[in-house]
C-alpha atoms as a printed R data frame, in Angstrom:
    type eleno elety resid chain resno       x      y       z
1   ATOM     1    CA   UNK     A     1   0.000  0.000   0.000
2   ATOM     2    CA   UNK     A     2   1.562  3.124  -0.763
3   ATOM     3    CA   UNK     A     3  -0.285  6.293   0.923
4   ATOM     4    CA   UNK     A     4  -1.416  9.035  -1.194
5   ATOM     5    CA   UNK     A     5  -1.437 12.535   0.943
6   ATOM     6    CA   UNK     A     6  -1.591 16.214   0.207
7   ATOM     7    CA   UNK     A     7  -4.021 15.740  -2.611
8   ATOM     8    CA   UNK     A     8  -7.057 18.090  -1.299
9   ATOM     9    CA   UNK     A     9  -8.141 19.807  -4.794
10  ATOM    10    CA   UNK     A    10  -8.341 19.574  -8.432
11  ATOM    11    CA   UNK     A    11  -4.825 21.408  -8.695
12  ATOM    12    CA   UNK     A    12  -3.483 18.925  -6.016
13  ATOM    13    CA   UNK     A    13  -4.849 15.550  -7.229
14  ATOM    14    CA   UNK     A    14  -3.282 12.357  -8.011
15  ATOM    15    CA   UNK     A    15  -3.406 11.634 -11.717
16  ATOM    16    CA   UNK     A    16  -3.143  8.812 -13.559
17  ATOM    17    CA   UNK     A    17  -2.807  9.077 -17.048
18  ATOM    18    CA   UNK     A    18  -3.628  5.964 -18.785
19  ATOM    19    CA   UNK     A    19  -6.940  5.183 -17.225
20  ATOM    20    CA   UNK     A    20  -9.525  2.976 -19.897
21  ATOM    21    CA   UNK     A    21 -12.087  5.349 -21.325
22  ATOM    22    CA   UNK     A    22 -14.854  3.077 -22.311
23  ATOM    23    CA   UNK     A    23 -13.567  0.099 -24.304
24  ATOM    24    CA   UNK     A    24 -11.223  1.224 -26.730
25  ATOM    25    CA   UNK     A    25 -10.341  4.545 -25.193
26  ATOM    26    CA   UNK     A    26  -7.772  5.759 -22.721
27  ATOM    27    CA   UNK     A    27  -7.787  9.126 -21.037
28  ATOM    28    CA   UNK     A    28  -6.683 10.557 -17.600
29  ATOM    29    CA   UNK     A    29  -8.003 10.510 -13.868
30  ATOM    30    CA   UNK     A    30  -7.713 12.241 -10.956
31  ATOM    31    CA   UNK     A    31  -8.051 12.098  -7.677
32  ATOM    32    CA   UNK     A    32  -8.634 14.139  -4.399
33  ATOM    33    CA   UNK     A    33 -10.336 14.098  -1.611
34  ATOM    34    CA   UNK     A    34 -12.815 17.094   0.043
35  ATOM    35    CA   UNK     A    35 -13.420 17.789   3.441
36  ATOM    36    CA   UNK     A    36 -16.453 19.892   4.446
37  ATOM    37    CA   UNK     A    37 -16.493 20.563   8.566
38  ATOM    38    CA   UNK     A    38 -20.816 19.852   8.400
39  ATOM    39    CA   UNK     A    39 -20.250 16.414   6.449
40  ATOM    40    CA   UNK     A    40 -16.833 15.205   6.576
41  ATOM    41    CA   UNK     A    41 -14.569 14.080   3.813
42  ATOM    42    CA   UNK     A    42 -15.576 12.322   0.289
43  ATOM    43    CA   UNK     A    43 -13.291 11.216  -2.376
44  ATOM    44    CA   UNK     A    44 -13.942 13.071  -6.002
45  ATOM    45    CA   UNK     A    45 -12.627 11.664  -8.750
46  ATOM    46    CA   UNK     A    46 -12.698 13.697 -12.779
47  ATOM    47    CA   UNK     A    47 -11.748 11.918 -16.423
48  ATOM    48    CA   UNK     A    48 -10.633 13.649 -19.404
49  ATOM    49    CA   UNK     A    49 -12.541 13.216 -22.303
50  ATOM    50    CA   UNK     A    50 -11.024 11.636 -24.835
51  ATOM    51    CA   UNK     A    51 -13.282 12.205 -27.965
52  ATOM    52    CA   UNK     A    52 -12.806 16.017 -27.212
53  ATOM    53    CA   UNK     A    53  -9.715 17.773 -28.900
54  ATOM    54    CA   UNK     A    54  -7.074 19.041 -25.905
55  ATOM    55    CA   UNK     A    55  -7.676 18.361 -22.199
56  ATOM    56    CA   UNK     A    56 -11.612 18.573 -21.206
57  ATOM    57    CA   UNK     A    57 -12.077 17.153 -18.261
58  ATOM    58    CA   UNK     A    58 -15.492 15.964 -17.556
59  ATOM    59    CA   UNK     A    59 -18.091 16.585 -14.919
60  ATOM    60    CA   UNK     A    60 -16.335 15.762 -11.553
61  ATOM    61    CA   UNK     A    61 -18.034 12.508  -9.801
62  ATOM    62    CA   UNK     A    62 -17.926 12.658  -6.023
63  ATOM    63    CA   UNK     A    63 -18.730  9.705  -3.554
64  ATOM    64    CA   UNK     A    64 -20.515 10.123   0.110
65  ATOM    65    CA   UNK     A    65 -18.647 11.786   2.759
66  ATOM    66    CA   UNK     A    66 -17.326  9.723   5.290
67  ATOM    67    CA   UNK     A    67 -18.405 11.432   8.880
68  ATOM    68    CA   UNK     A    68 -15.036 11.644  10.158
69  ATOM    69    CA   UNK     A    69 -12.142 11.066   8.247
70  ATOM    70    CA   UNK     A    70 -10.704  9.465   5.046
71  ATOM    71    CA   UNK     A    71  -7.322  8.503   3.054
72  ATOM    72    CA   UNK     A    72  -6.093  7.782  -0.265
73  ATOM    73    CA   UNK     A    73  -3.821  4.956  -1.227
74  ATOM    74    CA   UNK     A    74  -2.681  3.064  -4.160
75  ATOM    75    CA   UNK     A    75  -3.349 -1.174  -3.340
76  ATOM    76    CA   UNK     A    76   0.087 -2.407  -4.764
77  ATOM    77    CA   UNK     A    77  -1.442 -5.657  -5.599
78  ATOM    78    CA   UNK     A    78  -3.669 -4.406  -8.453
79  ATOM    79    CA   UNK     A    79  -2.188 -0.413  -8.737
80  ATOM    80    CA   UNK     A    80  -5.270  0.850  -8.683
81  ATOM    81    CA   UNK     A    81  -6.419  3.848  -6.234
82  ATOM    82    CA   UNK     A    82  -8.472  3.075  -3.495
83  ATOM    83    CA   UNK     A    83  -9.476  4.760  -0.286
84  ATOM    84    CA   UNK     A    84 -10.593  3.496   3.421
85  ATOM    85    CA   UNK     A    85 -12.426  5.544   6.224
86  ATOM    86    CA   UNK     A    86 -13.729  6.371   9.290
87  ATOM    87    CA   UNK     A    87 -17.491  6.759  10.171
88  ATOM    88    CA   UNK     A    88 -19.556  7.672  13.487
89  ATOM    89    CA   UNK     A    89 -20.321  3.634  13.434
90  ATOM    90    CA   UNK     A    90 -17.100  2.763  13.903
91  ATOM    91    CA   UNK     A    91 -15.736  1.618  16.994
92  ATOM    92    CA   UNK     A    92 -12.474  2.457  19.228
93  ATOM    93    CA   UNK     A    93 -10.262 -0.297  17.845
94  ATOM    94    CA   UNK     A    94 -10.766  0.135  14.349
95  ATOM    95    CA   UNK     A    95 -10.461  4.005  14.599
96  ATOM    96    CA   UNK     A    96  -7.675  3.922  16.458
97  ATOM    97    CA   UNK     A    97  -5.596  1.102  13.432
98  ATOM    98    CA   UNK     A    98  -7.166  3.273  10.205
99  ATOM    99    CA   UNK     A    99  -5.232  6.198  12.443
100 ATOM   100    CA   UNK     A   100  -2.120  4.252  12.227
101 ATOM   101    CA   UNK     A   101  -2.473  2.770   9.165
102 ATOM   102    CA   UNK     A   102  -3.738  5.791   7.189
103 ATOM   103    CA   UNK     A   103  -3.042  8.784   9.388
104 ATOM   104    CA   UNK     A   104  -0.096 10.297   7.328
105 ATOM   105    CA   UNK     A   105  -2.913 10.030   4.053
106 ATOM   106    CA   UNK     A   106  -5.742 11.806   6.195
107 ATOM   107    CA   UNK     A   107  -5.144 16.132   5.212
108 ATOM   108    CA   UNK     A   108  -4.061 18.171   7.741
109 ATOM   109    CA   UNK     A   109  -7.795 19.883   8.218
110 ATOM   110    CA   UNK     A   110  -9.417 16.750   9.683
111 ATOM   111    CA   UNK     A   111  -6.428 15.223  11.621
112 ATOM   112    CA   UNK     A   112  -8.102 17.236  14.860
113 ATOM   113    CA   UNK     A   113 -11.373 16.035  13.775
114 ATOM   114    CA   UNK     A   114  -9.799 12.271  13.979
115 ATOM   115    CA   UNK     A   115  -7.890 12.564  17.106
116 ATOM   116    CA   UNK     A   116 -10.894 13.995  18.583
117 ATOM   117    CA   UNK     A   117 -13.328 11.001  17.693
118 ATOM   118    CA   UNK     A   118 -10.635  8.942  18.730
119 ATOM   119    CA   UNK     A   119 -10.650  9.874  22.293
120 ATOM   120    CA   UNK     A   120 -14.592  9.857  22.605
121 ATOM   121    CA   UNK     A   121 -14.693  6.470  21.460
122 ATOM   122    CA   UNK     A   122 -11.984  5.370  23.961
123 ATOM   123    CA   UNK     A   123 -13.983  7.201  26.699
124 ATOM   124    CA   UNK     A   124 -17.283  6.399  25.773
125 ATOM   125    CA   UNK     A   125 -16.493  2.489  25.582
126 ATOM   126    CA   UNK     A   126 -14.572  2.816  28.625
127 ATOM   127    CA   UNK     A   127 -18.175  4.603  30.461
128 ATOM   128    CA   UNK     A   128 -20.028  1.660  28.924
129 ATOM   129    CA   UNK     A   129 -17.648 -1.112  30.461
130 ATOM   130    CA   UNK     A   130 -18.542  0.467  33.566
131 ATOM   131    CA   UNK     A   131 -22.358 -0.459  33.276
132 ATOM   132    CA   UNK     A   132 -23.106  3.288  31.911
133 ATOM   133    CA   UNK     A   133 -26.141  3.173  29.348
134 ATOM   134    CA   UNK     A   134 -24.714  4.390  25.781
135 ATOM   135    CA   UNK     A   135 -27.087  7.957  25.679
136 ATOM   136    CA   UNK     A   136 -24.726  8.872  29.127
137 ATOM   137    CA   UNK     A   137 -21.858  7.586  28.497
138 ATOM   138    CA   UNK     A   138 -22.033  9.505  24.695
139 ATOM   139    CA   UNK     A   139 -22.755 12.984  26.523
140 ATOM   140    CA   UNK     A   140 -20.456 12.360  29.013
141 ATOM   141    CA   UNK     A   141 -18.019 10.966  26.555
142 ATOM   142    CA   UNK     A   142 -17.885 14.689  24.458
143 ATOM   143    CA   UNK     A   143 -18.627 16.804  27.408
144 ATOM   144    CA   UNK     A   144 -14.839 14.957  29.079
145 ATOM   145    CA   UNK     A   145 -13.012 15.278  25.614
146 ATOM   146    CA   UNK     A   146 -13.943 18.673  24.881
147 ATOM   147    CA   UNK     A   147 -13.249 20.242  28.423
């Protein structure tokens, strides 16, 4: 796996440039992720078209946001770009390893955003070990962190 960070905008993105354009056709990709503080981060992704003289690039496609943080990265296996996330479903554990894994890949705007989710999932599973119902131990989870 081989991270891809820094690439935050169409002038920033990752390109490929022999990506297949139908059957026949070849063109160019790119890739970047957005981050908006209300929804969190989606991947966006924007071809060339090929049947067009010069570089058009066609209507950017965008996926859903992920609620708290995601990363780019190229799977070595097949070379193709890929991405991996963090949601409000996810617990402690696997929040904590896509940090480790993918934290260099998350941009710099939602690394506070991650740490911060971080900690109120350790807390709040560590309030509901303790016999605390999960409404409590949520409010008292964010009221602890953000103190």
């Amino acid at each position: 796996m081989i991270l891809l960070p820094g690439h935050i905008s169409k002038e920033t993105a990752y390109v490929v440039e022999d990506y297949p354009y139908g059957f026949h056709l070849r063109c160019k990709i790119r890739y970047w992720l957005e981050d908006h503080p209300a929804h969190g981060v989606r991947v966006c992704s924007q071809t060339t078209n090929p049947k067009k003289p010069g570089e058009v690039w066609n209507k950017e496609k965008k996926s859903t946001y992920w609620d708290v943080a995601c990363a780019l990265y190229i799977d070595e296996e097949t070379g193709h770009v890929k991405w991996a996330g963090v949601s409000n479903y996810d617990d402690y554990g696997p929040s904590r390893k896509f940090q480790d894994v993918y934290g260099p890949a998350v941009p710099d705007t939602v690394k506070p955003r991650l740490a911060r989710w971080i900690e109120i999932k350790r807390v709040y599973e560590a309030k509901l070990k303790k016999g605390m119902n999960y409404q409590q131990a949520g409010r008292e989870a964010q009221e602890e962190v953000d103190r």
